[in-house]
C-alpha positions in Angstrom: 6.0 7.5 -21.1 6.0 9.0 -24.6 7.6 7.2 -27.4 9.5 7.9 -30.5 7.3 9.8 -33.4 7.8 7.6 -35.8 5.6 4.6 -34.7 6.5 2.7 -37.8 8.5 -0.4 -38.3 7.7 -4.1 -37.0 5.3 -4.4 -33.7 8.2 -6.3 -31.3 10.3 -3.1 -32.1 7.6 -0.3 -31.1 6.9 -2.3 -28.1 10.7 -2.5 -27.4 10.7 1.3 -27.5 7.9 2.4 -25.4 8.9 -0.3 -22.8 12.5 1.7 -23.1 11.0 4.8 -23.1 9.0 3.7 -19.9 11.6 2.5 -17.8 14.3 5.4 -18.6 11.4 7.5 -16.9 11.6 5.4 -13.9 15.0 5.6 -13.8 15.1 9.1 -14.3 13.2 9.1 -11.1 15.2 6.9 -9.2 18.0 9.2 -9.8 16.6 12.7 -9.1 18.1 14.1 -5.6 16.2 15.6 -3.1 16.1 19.3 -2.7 17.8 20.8 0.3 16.0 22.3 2.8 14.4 21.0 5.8 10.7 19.0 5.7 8.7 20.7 9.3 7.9 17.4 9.7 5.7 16.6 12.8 7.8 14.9 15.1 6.3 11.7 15.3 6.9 11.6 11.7 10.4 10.2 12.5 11.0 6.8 11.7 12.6 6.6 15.5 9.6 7.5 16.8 7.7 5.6 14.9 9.5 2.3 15.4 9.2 3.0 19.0 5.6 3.6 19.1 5.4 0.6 16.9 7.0 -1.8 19.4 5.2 -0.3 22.8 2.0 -0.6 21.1 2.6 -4.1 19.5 3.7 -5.2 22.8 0.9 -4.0 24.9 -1.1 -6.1 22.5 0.8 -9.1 23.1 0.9 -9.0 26.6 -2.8 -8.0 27.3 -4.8 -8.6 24.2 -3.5 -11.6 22.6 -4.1 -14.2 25.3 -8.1 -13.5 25.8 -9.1 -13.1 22.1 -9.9 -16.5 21.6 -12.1 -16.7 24.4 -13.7 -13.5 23.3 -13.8 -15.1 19.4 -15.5 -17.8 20.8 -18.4 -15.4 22.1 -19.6 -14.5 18.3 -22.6 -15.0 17.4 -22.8 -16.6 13.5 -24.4 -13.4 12.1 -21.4 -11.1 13.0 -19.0 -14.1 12.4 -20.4 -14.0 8.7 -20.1 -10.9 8.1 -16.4 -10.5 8.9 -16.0 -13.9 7.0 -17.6 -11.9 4.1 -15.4 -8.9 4.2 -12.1 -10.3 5.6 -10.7 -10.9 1.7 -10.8 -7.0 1.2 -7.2 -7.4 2.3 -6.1 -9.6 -0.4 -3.2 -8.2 -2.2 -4.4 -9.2 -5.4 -7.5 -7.1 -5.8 -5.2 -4.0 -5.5 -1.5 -5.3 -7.3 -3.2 -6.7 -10.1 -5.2 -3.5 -11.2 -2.9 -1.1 -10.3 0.7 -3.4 -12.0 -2.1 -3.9 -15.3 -3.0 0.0 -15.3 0.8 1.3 -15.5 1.5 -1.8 -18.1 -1.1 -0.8 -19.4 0.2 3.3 -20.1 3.6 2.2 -20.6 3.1 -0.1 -23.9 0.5 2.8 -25.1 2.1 5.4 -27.5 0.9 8.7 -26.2 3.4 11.2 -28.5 0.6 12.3 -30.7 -2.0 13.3 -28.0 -2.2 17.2 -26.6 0.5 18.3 -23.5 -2.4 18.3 -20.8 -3.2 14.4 -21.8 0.2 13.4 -21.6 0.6 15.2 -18.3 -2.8 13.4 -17.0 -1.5 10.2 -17.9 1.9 10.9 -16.3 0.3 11.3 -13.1 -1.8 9.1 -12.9 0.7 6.5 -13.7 2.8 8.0 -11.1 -0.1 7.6 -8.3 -1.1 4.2 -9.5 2.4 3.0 -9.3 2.8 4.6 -6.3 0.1 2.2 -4.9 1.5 -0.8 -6.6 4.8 0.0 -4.7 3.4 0.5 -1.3 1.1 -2.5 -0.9 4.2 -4.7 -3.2 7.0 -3.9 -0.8 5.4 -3.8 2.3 3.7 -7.1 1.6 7.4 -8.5 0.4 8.4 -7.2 4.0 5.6 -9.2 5.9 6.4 -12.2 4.4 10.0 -12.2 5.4 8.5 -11.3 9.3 6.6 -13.9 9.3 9.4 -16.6 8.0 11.7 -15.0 10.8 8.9 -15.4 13.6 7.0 -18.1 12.8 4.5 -17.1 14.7 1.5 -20.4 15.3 -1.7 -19.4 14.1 -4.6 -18.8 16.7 -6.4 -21.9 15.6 -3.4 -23.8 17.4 -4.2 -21.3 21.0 -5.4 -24.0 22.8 -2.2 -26.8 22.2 0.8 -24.1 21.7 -1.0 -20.5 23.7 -0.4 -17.7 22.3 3.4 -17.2 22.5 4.4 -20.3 20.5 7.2 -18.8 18.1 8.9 -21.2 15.6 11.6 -19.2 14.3 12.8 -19.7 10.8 9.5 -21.4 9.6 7.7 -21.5 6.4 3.9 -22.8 6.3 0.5 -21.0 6.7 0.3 -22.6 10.3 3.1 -20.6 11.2 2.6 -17.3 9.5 0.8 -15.1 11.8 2.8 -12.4 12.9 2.4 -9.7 11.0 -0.6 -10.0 9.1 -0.6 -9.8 5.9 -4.0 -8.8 5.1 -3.6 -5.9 7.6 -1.0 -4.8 5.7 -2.2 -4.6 2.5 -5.8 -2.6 3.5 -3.3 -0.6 5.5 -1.1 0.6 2.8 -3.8 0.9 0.5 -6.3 3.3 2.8 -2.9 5.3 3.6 -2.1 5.9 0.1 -5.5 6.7 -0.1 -5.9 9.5 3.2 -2.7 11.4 1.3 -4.5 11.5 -2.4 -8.1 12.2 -1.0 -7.5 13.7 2.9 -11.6 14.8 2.6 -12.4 11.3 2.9 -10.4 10.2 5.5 -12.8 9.2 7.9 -14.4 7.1 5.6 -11.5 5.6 4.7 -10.1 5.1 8.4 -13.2 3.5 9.0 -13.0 0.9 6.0 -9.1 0.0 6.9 -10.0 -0.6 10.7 -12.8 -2.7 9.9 -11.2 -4.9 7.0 -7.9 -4.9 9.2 -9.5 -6.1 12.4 -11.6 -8.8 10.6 -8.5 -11.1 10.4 -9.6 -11.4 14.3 -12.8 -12.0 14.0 -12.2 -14.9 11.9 -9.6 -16.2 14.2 -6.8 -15.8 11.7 -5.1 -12.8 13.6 -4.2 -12.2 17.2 -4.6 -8.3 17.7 -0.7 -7.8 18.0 -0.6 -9.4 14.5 -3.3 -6.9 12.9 -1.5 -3.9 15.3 2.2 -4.6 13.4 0.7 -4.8 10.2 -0.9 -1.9 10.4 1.5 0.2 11.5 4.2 -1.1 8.4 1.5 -0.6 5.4 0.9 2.7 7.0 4.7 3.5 7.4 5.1 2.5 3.9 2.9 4.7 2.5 3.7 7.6 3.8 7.3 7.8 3.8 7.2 6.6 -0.1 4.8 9.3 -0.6 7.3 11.4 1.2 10.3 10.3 -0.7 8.3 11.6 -3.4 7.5 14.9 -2.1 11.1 15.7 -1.3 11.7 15.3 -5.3 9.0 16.9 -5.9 7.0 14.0 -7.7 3.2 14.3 -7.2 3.3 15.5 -3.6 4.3 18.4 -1.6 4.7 19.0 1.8 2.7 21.6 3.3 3.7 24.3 5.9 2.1 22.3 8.8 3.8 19.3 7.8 0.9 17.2 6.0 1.9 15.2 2.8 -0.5 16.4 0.0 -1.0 15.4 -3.2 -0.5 17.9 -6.3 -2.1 17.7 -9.7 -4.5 15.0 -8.3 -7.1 17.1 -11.1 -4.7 16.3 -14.2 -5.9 12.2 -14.6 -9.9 13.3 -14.7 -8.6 16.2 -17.4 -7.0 13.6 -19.5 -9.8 11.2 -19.3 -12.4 13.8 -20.2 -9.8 14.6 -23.4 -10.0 10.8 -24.2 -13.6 10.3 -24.4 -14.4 13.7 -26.4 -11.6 12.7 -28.8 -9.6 9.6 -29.1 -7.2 10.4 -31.3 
């Protein structure tokens, strides 16, 4: 993210060099290998185990949940169906991508050569933690979308002409685009990201994912296997792209007992202090 000193010459041609500058970083972290050495990593951790729990899980759901939520949906009362109406887009992809993609544009078209070490390494982070947002809820989204063209799973709002097991596979169209979920997804991914950077909130945080997550029920979007799967893919790309990270030693660590952790998460508030006492 630093550019050449001399920040001279036509506007096109400093742009062109920061944006270089930029993506040679990324590169650069593309490329760097992983560290030998084992991770203690708690078992369930493994992506075997965690494709397994997936699918017993996901499939209890189908078997015994899916079939009597729309009965239960039907039991709402208009209060507590307006609220979930009210706080079901929290799971729109947008409100996250477009921030985060904007913030690292943002700090990658910015020349930051002239400011003090501790501000570049501020803004080095925090484009590293923003981006690693962007990529979580980006790919795992990217993912859903192909699940739901290769199921083509019928929407509840078709329960009572197709049930609950109509799958059209192969199928584009909202109508047929409900397994996964792609709002459970994207809260998913995001309050994962968000446990690993700030673990002292992550009750609050559990509590907020769970409750946007399970909304896309509530407003008979979702049947619960849907909201279960895509849950358990925005959480799976979190963490193992924050643990990619860790084993390069890239803004996490992995501790002793195994937990993912976040390292320098103090260097962004540093640099923005810095800014605002003096710009230059």
């Amino acid at each position: 993210m630093t550019a050449d000193r001399d920040d001279t010459g036509p506007a096109p041609s400093r742009l062109r060099r920061r944006l270089s500058a930029g993506f040679s970083m990324l590169w650069t972290i593309l490329r760097r290998r992983r560290p030998k050495g084992g991770d203690r990593l708690p078992p369930l951790y493994r992506i075997e185990n965690l494709i397994g729990l997936t699918v017993l899980v996901v499939g209890l759901a189908l078997v015994f949940l899916d079939p009597e939520i729309m009965p239960l949906q039907r039991t709402i009362s208009p209060e507590v169906a307006r609220f979930f109406r009210s706080i079901t887009d929290v799971g729109d992809s947008a409100f996250i991508l477009v921030p985060t993609g904007l913030f690292c544009l943002v700090i990658l078209l910015l020349d930051w050569s002239r400011h003090a070490a501790g501000i570049r390494a501020g803004v080095n982070r925090a484009f590293l933690y923003s981006g690693y947002i962007f990529f979580s809820v980006a790919a795992s989204g990217l993912l859903v979308i192909v699940l739901k063209i290769l199921f083509g799973r019928a929407r509840p709002r078709y329960f009572e002409s197709l049930g609950a097991y109509h799958f059209n596979l192969f199928t584009t169209g909202a109508g047929n685009a409900s397994f996964p979920s792609g709002h459970a997804t994207t809260v998913a991914a995001f309050c994962a990201a968000l446990i690993i950077l700030f673990p002292r909130w992550r009750l609050v945080i559990i509590a907020f994912g769970l409750l946007g997550a399970f909304s896309r029920v509530f407003v008979g979007a979702h049947y619960p296997s849907d909201v279960l799967l895509g849950i358990f893919i925005g959480t799976v790309f979190s963490h193992r792209t924050a643990l990619w990270l860790a084993r390069r030693r890239l803004g996490f660590r992995i501790s002793p007992k195994g937990r993912l952790m976040a390292t320098g998460l103090g260097w962004p508030l540093v640099a923005a202090r810095k800014l605002v006492q003096n710009p230059r």
